[in-house]
C-alpha positions in Angstrom: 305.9 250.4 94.2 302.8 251.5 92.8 299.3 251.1 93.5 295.6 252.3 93.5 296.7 255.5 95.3 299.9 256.1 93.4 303.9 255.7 94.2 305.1 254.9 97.5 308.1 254.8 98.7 308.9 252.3 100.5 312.4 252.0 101.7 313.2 254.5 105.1 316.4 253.6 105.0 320.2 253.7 103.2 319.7 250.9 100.6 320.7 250.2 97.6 319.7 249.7 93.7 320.9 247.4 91.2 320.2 246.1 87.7 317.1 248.9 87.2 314.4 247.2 84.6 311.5 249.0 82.9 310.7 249.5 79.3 312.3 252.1 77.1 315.5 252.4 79.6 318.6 252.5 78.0 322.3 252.1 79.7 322.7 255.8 80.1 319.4 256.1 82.0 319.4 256.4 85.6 317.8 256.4 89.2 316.7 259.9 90.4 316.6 259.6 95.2 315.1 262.5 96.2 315.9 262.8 100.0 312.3 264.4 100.5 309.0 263.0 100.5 307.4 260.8 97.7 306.2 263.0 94.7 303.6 261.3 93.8 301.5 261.4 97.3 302.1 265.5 97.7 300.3 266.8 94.2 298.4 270.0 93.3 294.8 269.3 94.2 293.3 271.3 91.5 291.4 273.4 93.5 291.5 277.4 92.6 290.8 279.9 95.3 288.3 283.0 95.1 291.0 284.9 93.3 291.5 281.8 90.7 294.7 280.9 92.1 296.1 277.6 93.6 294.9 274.9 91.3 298.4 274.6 89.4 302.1 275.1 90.1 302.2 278.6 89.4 304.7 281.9 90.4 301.4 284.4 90.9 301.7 286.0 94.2 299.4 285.0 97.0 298.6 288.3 97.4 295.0 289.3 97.4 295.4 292.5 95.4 297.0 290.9 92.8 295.0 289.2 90.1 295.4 285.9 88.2 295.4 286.7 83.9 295.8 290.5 84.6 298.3 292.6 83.2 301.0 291.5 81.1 303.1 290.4 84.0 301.7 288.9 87.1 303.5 289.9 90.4 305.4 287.0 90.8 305.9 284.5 94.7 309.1 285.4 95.9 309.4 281.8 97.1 308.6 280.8 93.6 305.8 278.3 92.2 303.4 276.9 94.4 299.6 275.2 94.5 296.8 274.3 97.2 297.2 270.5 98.2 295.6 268.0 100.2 297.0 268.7 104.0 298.9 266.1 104.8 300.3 265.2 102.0 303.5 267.0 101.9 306.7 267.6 104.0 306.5 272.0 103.2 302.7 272.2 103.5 301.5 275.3 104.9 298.1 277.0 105.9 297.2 279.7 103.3 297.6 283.3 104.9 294.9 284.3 102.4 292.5 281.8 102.6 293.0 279.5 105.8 290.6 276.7 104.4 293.8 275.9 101.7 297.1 274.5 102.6 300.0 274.9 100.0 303.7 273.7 99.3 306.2 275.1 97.0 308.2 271.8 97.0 304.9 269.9 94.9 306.1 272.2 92.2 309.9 271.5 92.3 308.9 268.0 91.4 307.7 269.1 88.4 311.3 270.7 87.1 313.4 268.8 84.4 316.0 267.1 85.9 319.8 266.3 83.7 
């Protein structure tokens, strides 16, 4: 359902899903279950970091040498795309080696991905 503070999921438990409704759904539309947390609670909180990093999904390394917008290619995460979010908020979260204030997740960024 959704609500003043977003999606929630609400189930916990096997269940099941018939005759989906909404507008602009056609027969070949479907449900996506993700068997992690609800997307919609774990988000990017927007907030940048002293090196300008962390505020969107993004692949820039965490590392403090390197430097968001310079050079034509940005060392890149090895774990991929990631952003500062609210702690809390979402199953991977992890304290920021760099700056300890900041909690991150990789996964708030794999929501993001096209899915089909």
């Amino acid at each position: 359902f959704f609500d003043d503070l977003g999606w929630s999921c609400v189930s916990g438990r096997p269940c099941n899903v018939t005759d989906l409704l909404g507008f602009h759904l056609s027969e070949n539309d479907g449900l996506f279950v993700r068997e992690d947390g609800c997307p919609r609670r774990c988000r990017c909180q927007g907030v940048a970091d002293a090196y300008s990093k962390g505020s969107q999904c993004s692949e820039i390394s965490q590392d403090p040498t390197v430097q968001a917008g310079v050079g034509l290619t940005d060392a890149k995460d090895p774990r991929g795309a990631w952003c500062y979010v609210e702690p809390g908020q979402c199953s991977d979260e992890e304290q920021s080696m760099v700056f300890p204030q900041h909690f991150l997740s990789y996964k708030v960024c794999s929501y993001l991905v096209e899915v089909g």
